[in-house]
N, C-alpha and C positions, 0 to 999 in steps of 0.2 A: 698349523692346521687345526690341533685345538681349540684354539683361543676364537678363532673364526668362525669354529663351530658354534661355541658359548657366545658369541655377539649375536649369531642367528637367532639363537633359543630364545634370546632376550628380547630384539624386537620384534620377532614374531608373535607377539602375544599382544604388544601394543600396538603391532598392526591391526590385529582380529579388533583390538578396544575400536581403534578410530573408525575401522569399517565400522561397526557399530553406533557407530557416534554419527556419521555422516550421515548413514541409512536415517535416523530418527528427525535429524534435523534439517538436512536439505531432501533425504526422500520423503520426510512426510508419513514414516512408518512409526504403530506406537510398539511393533511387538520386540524395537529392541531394546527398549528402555525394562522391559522385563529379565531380558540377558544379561544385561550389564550387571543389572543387584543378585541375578542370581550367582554371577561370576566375582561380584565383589563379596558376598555371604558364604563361598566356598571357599575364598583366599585366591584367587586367579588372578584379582586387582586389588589395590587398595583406591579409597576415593578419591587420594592427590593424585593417584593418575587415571581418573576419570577427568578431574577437573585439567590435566594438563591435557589432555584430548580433546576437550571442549575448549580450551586456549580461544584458538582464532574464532570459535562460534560466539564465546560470551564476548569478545572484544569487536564482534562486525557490527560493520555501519548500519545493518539492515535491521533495525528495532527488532520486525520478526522473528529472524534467527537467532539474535541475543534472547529474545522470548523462548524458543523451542532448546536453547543452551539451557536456559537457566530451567526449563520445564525435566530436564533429563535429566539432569543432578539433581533437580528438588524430589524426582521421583523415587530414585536411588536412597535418596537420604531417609524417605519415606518408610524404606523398608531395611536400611540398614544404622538405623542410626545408634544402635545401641552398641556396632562395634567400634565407632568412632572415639577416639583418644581427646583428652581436655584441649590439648593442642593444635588438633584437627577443629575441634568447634569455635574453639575463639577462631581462625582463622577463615572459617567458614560464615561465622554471622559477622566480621567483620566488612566481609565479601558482600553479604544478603544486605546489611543494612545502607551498605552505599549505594546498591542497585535500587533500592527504594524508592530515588530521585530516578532514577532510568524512567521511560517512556510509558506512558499508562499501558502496552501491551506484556512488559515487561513483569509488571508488579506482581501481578496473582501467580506468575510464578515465584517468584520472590517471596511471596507470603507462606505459599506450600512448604521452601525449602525452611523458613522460617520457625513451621507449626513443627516440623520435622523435629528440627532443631530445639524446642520445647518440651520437649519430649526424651531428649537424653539426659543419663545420668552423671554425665561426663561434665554439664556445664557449669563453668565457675563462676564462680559470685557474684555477681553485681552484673553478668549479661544479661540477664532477665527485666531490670530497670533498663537497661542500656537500646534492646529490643522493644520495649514498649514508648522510651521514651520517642524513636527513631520513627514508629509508627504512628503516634501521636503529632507526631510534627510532620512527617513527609507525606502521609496519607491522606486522602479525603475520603474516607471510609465507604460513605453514601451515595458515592458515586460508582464502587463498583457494581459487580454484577454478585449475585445471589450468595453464590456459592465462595466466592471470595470474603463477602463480609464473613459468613458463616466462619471461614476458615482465621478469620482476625478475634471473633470471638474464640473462635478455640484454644488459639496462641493463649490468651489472656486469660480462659480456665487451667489452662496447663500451668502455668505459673503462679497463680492463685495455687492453688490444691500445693504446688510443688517449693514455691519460695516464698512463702509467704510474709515472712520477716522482711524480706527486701524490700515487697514492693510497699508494705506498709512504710518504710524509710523514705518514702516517697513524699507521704502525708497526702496531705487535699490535692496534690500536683496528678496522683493518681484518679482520683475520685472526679478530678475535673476530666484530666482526657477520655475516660472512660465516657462520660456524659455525652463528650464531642463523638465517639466511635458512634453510641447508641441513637443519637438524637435524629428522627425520620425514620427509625426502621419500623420496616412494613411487613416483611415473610415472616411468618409465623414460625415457621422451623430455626429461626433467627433468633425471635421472641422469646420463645422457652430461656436456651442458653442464656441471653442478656438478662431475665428476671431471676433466674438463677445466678445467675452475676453480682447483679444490685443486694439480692438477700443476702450475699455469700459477706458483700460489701457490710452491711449492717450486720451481721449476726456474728460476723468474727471483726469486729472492732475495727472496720479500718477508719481513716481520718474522714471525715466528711466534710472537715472546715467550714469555711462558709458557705456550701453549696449545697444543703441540706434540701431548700425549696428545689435548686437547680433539678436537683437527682429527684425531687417526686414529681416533679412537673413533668420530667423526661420520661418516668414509668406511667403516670395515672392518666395520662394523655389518651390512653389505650381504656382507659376503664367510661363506662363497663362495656368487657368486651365485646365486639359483634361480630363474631368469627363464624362463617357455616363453611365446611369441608366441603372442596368438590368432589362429586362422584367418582367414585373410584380412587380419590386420594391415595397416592403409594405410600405414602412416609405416616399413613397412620393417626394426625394430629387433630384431637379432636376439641370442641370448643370449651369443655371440662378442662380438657388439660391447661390449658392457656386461664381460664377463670381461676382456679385453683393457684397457680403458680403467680399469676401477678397477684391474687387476695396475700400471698404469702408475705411478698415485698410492703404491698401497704400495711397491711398488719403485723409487723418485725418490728417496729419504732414506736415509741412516743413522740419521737421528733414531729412526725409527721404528721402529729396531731393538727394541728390548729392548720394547715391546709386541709388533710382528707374529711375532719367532719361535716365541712361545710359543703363539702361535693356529693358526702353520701346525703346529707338532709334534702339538694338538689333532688337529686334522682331519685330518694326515695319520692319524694312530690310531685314526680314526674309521673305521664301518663302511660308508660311501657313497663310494662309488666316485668319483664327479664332484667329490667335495672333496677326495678324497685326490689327484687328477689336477691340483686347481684348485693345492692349498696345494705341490708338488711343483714345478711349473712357477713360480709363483710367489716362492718358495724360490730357483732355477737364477735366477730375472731377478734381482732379490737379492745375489744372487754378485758380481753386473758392479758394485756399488756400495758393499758392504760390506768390511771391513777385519776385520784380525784381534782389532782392541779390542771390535767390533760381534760377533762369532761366536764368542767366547773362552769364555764362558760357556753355550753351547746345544748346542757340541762334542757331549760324549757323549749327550744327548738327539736330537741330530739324526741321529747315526750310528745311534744303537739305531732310530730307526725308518725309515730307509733299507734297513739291512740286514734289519727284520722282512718289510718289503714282497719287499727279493727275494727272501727264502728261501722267505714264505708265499703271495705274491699269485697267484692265478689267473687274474689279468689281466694280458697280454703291455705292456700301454699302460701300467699305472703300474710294471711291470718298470721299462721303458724310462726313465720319467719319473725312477725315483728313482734310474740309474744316471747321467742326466746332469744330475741333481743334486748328488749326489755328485762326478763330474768339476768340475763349478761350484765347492763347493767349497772341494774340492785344489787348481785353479789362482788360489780367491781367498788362501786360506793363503799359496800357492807366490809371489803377486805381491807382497804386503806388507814392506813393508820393513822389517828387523829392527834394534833396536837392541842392543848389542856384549852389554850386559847383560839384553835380554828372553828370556821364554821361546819357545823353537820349536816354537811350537804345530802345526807342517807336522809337523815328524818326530814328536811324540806323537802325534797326528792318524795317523798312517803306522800307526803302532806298534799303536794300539790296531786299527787293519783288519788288521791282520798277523796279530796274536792270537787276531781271531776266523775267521780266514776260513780260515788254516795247517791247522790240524787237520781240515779237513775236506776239504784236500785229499789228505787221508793215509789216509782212511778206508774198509777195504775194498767198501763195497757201493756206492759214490763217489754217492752218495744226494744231498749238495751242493758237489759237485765246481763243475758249470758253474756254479751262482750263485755262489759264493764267488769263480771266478774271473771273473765278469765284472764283481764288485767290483772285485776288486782291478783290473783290466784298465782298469776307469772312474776309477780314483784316478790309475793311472800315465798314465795319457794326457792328463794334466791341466798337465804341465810336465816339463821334462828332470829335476829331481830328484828330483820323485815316480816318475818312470822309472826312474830311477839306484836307487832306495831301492828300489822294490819289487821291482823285475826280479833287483836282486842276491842277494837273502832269498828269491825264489820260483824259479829255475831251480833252485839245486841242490835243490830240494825234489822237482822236475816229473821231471828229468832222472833220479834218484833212486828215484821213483813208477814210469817208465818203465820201470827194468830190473827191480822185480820183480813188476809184473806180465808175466804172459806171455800173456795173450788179444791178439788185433788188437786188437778192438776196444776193451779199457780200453788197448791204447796209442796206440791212431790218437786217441780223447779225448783224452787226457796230450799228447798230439802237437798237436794241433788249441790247447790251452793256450797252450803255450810256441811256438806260431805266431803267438797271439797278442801276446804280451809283444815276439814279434820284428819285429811289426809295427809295433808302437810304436817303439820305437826309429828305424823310418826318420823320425819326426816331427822328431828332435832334430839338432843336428850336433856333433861333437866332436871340437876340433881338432888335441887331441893324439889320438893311436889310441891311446895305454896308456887313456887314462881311458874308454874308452868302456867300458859294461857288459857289451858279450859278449865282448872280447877275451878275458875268462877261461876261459869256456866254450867256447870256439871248436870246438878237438879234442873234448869232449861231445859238442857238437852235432852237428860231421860224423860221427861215429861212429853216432849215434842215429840221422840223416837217411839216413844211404846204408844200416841194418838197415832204417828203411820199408820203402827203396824194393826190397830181395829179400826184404819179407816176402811171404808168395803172395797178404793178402790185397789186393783192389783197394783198398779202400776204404782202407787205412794206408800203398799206394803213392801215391795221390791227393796224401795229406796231403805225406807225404814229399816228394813232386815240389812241392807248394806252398813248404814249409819250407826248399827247396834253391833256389829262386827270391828269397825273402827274403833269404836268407843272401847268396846273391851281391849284391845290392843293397847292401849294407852292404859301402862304401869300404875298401877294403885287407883285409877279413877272412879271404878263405878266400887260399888258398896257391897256390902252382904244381901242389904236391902233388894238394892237397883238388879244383883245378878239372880236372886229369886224369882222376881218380876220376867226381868227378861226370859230366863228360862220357861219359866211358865206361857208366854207370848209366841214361844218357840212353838214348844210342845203343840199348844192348839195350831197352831199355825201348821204344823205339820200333818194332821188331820181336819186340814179344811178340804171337804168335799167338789166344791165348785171350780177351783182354777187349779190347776196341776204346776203353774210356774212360784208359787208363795210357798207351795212344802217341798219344792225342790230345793229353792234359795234357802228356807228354813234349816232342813236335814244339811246341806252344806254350811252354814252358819253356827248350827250348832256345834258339827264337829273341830270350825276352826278354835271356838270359845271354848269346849270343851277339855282344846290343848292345853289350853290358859288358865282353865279353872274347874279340874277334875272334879274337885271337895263340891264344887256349887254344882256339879251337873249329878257328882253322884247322891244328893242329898235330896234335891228336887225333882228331876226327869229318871232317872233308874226307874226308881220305886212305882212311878204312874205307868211306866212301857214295862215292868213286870205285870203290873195290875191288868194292862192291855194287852199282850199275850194270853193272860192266862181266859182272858177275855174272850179272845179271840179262836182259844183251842175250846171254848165253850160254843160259839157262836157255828165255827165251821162244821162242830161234833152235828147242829142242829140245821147247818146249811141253811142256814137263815139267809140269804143269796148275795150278790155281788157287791153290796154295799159293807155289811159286814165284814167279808173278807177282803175287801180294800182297805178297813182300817189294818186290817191283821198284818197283811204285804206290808205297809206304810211303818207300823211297828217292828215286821222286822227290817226292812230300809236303816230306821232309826237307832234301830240297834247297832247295826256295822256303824252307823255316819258317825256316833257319839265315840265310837273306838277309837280313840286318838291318843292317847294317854294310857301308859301300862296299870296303872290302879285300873282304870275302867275296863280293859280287858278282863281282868280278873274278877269285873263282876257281870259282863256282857256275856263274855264267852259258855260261861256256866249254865246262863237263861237260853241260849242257842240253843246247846248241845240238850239243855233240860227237857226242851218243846219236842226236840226231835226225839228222847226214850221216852216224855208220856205216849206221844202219838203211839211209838212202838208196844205200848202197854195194853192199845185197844182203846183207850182212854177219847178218841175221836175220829172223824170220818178225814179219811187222809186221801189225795189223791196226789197223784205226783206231781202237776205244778206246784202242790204244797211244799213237799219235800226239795222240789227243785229251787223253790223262795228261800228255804235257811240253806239251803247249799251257796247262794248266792251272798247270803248276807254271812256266812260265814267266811268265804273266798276272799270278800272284800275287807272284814275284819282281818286275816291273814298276810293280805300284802298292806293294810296299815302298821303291822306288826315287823313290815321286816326291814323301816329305819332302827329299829332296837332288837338288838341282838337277845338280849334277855328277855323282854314280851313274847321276842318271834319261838325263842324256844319252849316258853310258858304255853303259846301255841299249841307246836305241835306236839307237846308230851303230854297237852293237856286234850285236844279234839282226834287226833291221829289214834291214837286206841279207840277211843269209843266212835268212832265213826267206824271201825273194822269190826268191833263188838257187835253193831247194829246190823253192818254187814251178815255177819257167820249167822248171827242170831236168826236171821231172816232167811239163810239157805238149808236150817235145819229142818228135818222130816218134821213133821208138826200133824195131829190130827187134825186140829183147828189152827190152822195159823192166822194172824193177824193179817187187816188188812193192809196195813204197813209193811208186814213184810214181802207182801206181794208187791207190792208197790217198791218198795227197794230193790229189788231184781229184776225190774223194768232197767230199758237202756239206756233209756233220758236220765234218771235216776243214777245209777250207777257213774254216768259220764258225769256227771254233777259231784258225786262224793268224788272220785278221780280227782277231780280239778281242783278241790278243795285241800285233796292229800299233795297232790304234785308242788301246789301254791304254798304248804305248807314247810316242804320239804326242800325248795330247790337253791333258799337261801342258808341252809346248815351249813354253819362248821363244820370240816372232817370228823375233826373230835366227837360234835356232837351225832352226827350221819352217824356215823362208826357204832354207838352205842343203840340206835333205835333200828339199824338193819339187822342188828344181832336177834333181835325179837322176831322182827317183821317176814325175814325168811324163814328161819323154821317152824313161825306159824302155817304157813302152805307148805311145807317139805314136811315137816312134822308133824301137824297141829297141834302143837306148844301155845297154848290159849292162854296161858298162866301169867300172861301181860295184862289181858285186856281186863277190862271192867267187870263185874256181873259178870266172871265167867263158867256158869254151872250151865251148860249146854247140855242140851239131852244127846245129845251125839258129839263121833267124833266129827273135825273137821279135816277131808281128806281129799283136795280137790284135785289133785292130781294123781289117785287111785281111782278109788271105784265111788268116789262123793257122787255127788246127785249134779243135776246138769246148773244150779241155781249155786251150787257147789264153785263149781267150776267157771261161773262167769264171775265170780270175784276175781277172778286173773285179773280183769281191770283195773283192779285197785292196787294191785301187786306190781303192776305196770306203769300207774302214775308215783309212783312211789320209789323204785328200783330206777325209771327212767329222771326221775329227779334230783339224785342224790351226786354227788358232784364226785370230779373223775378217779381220783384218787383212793377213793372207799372201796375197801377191800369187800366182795361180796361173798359171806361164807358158806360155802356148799356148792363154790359154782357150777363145776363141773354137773353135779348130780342137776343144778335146777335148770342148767339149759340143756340137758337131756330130756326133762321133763317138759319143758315149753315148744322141744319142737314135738315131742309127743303129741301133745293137746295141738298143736298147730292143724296136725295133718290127720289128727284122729278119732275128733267127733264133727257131729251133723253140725252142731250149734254155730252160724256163723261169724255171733258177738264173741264167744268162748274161743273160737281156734286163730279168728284174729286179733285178740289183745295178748293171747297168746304168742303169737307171731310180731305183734309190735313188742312186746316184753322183749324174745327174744334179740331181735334186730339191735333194740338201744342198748342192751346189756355186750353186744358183739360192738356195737361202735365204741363202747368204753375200751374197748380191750387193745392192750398197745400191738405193736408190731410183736410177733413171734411164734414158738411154738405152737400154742394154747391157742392162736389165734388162730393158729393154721387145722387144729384140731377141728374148732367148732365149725369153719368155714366147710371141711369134708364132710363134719355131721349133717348139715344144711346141705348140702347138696346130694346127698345118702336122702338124703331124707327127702325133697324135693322129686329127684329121678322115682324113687317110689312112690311117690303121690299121685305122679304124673299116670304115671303105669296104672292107676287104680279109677274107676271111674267114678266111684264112693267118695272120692278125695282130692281131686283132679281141682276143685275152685281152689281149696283151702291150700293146695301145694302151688297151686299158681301164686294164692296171693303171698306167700311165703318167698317164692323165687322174686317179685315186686320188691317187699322190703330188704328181703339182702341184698338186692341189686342198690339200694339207697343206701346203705351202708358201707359199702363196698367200694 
């Protein structure tokens, strides 16, 4: 009774299979090709008795059901092929590769169970050739339908990526059926996988034997491509992608040289735009892989229709395209290595651009002046010796062009050229100075450069001022001489009245030379922008009217632009700080766009200061006092006060010193924070003055007692200052000084005094970590708040207070 039980147990489960089995394949159901993997991925079956279930469907007469057989184990294996045993798989592509010759409805399942099959880890040696070879020979690839080829290339990346030693064992026997698989295909979801194939082919060595042409004829067939996505496209594939991916294949080889460049010089020649763009860029990827044995021969055809494009093209894109193809190239020429007896094909190459491009630099109506030079401009930028060669045969030519034309504008062009060429050169380094290519020209050039910059018009001073900025960047070249001069060209330049765009370029020129050559700017322009300041606090004292004080602006401009350099800080910073205590002396008529002009030019001096750690704190140990100095000075009772000090305690004014202390402040080091908040708080908890400068005050300063209301809006500075100093700085006296700040927050009229007050407060609560202390001040602030509210005297200043703790918070 037992034993009878146990024979039940046992077919009854492969009955549940065959029902399963029958449903899929004679009902025409697909949901149970789902059951069966789920039953075979739990242990319920194994695949030898899936396939013995399937028995009589893979062996019927009816093509069909041999189809819908072979479609339900390839599924299965789809999803289970990883529990499959080495024994199971040889027995199983045994099986698949014979069905291969089965009935064209048969195959695409066959291929499924195939791709399945490619994909496990279980398969031993030499099936992977054994499956390609069987597919090779029994398939006609291009005759299936879509998604079948698709699934033949998969097999074959699968194997690729997985055995790759095998199928290399192959040799050319590979490389050729691969050809036959590919050859006609048309889908483009197809497309991608196969050019990723062919690269995969070339970039990991496999054999190509003699089918080198075969395989680029079978890719470049497709170039260039003309792919547009239908709307709504689901799989996403766009005409990029496919461009991208076949340029990869063509441009992987040298082999393929002596086919693809005669296809690109086609189509570059050709009238459609999208292939002259395709074969262009295609051509430049090309460069990175070809040699001079591969480009020897294409030379003057490639150059003729480069140069036809920039001379003729109306489109800025394949401009572009064929000038950094051309640089491509010049620097494949320039990297090849020559032997003692080959030809130099770089300097013929040179020569023949020389010959066409020269004469048209020469030509009065300069008709192709710019293309010709951006020729050549794209050749020399391609390596130091195409630099060296073209720059030496084109300056005297430019330089030459230059003096007899006499319009601005054909020289600011001529100018704008050889701006070019000197821009290249900063690419190269050269270690002796003789060999460099403009030491010739040197005296040329500064002769040419400083006639720009007095010619009247703007637009050839521009150039000028650019082409003197160049020049100095190039190591050792101008002189003691040539950087006097230039400085001096600057300086006036910078106080030209009439166009506003030559002393802007100026002030920014001067500061970049100035990086370069502190000695020659502090020797020659300091001393004249002291002389003009002091000038200038003459002039304003006499308000001599807006021309005057426009040079005055412009010098201090020129004061921050020339701060480049820590020596010149140390002698710019001091004239700042100087202008602003004569003014305070009474010494001239001050009004606060004055004051807000060195706030500005000292701001800007400040964040020049803070790529150098040591300038930035020469800085602020140096302006950070006496700017708080000027401050106290200004909020002290005074019979006669100055009018600078009224003007210091305006609110434009004070926001300006602010920004200048914040700027000053917010790139410290802990270390160095740490030492100058020790000062700067029990100046206002204190008034501990005994930092600042000049500091004999006729009072105390006590702005958070009973000081004066002019007192008390120095909170501002207290606030750019505390809010700037970075997180970690310990603030001393806190407790006491944010008892004080919500004080003043919530308890004078003044609405500049009780709101920097309140933003004091606020940023010095966002510093504070999680905890106690945090929880302290947060109740103080709210204490404090609820009574503001309550009071009607007080009611804005505790509103705007509950605002910034809310930001905080």
């Amino acid at each position: 009774m037992a034993a009878a039980t146990g024979l039940e147990e046992a077919v009854a489960p492969m009955g549940a299979l065959c029902g399963l089995v029958q449903d899929f394949v004679m009902g025409q159901q697909e949901g149970p090709a789902d059951q069966v993997a789920a039953d075979v991925k739990s242990g319920g079956y194994t695949v030898l008795q899936v396939v013995e279930a399937l028995g009589s469907s893979l062996e019927n007469a009816e093509p069909r059901t041999r189809a819908r057989g072979a479609q339900l184990l390839s599924q299965v294996l789809l999803q289970c092929h990883s529990l499959l045993s080495e024994k199971e798989v040889v027995h199983l592509i045994l099986f698949y590769e014979n069905r291969l010759k089965d009935h064209h409805l048969v195959v695409p399942s066959v291929l499924q169970g195939l791709r399945a099959l490619s994909m496990s880890v279980a398969l031993p040696p030499g099936l992977a050739v054994s499956v390609l070879k069987a597919i090779f020979q029994e398939v006609h690839v291009q005759s299936l339908l879509q998604v079948d080829r698709h699934t033949v290339f998969s097999i074959i990346t699968n194997f690729m990526r997985s055995r790759e030693e095998e199928l290399k064992g192959l040799g050319a026997d590979f490389t050729f059926g691969f050809i036959q698989v590919m050859d006609g295909e048309k889908d483009p979801r197809n497309l991608l996988l196969a050019f990723r194939i062919v690269h995969d082919l070339i970039s990991k060595d496999y054999s190509l034997g003699p089918f080198v042409e075969e395989l680029f004829e079978v890719t470049s067939c497709y170039f260039p491509i003309d792919f547009t996505p239908p709307p709504n496209d689901p799989y996403g594939i766009q005409r990029e992608d496919l461009i991208l991916s076949l340029r990869a294949v063509l441009a992987s080889t040298p082999r393929f040289a002596e086919f693809l460049l005669p296809l690109l010089i086609e189509k570059v020649d050709s009238e459609i735009l999208s292939a002259k763009l395709d074969s262009l860029q295609t051509l430049n990827a090309c460069c990175a892989v070809y040699g001079q044995k591969e480009l020897k021969d294409f030379l003057p055809s490639l150059w003729a229709s480069i140069r036809r494009e920039v001379f003729q093209t109306a489109s800025e894109r394949v401009e572009a395209e064929g000038l950094a193809a051309l640089h491509s190239l010049t620097a494949c020429l320039s990297c090849s290595v020559l032997r003692a007896d080959a030809e130099d094909l770089l300097g013929s190459f040179l020569s023949n651009i020389l010959q066409d491009c020269r004469h048209h630099l020469c030509e009065p109506d300069m008709k192709l002046v710019w293309p010709s030079a951006k020729l050549l401009q794209a050749a020399a930028g391609a390596s130091a010796r195409a630099c060296e060669h073209l720059t030496s045969n084109v300056l005297p030519l430019l330089l030459e062009q230059f003096h007899k034309h006499s319009q601005s504008n054909q020289r600011r062009t001529i100018l704008e050229m050889i701006l070019g060429f000197l821009k290249l050169q900063q690419k190269w380094s050269y270690e002796d100075r003789d060999e460099r290519p403009l030491s010739s020209f040197k005296d040329q050039l500064c002769s040419l450069v400083f006639m720009a910059l007095t010619d009247p018009s703007t637009q050839l001073q521009l150039v000028g001022i650019r082409t003197l900025t160049v020049l100095g960047a190039q190591p050792g070249l101008l002189s003691a001489e040539d950087l006097e001069l230039a400085v001096g060209h600057l300086y006036r330049l910078t106080f030209l009245e009439e166009d506003s765009q030559s002393w802007v370029a100026a002030l920014e020129a001067s500061g970049t030379l100035a990086t370069l050559y502190p000695g020659a700017f502090s020797r020659h322009l300091l001393p004249k922008l002291a002389e003009e300041l002091h000038k200038g606090e003459s002039d304003v004292a006499r308000a001599d009217g807006p021309t005057k004080c426009s040079r005055h602006f412009r010098c201090l401009q020129a004061l921050s632009a020339v701060s480049t350099h820590p020596s010149i800080v140390k002698e710019t910073l001091p004239l700042l700080l100087q202008h602003l205590c004569q003014a305070n002396k009474g010494n001239m008529v001050t009004e606060s766009s004055e004051v807000v002009a060195v706030c500005q030019s000292l701001q800007q001096v400040a964040e020049k200061c803070q790529q150098d750690p040591e300038s930035y704190w020469y800085f602020h140990k140096t302006a950070v006092p006496c700017l708080f100095a000027l401050a106290v000075q200004a909020s002290m009772p005074e019979k006669e006060s100055s009018v600078l000090r009224k003007v210091l305690l305006e609110d434009e004014v004070l926001a300006a010193l602010a920004s200048v202390i914040g700027t000053a402040t917010t790139h410290l080091s802990p270390e160095l924070a740490a030492q100058s908040v020790t000062c700067i708080v029990p100046l206002f908890l204190d008034g501990n003055t005994s930092f600042l400068p000049e500091n004999s005050f006729p009072d105390q300063f006590q702005p958070f007692q009973d000081g004066s209301s002019g007192q008390r809006r120095l909170v501002a500075l207290l606030t750019a200052f505390v809010c700037s100093l970075p997180r970690n700085v310990e603030i001393p006296q806190l407790n006491r000084l944010m008892r004080e700040l919500l004080k003043q927050s919530c308890g004078h009229s003044c609405p500049f005094s009780s709101t920097a007050a309140t933003k004091c407060f606020a940023g010095l609560l966002n510093k504070q970590p999680p905890g106690q202390q945090l929880e302290e001040f947060l109740q103080l602030a709210v204490g404090t708040v609820e009574a503001g509210l309550a009071s009607e005297s007080s009611r804005d200043q505790a509103f705007t207070l509950l605002l910034w703790q809310g930001q905080t918070s």
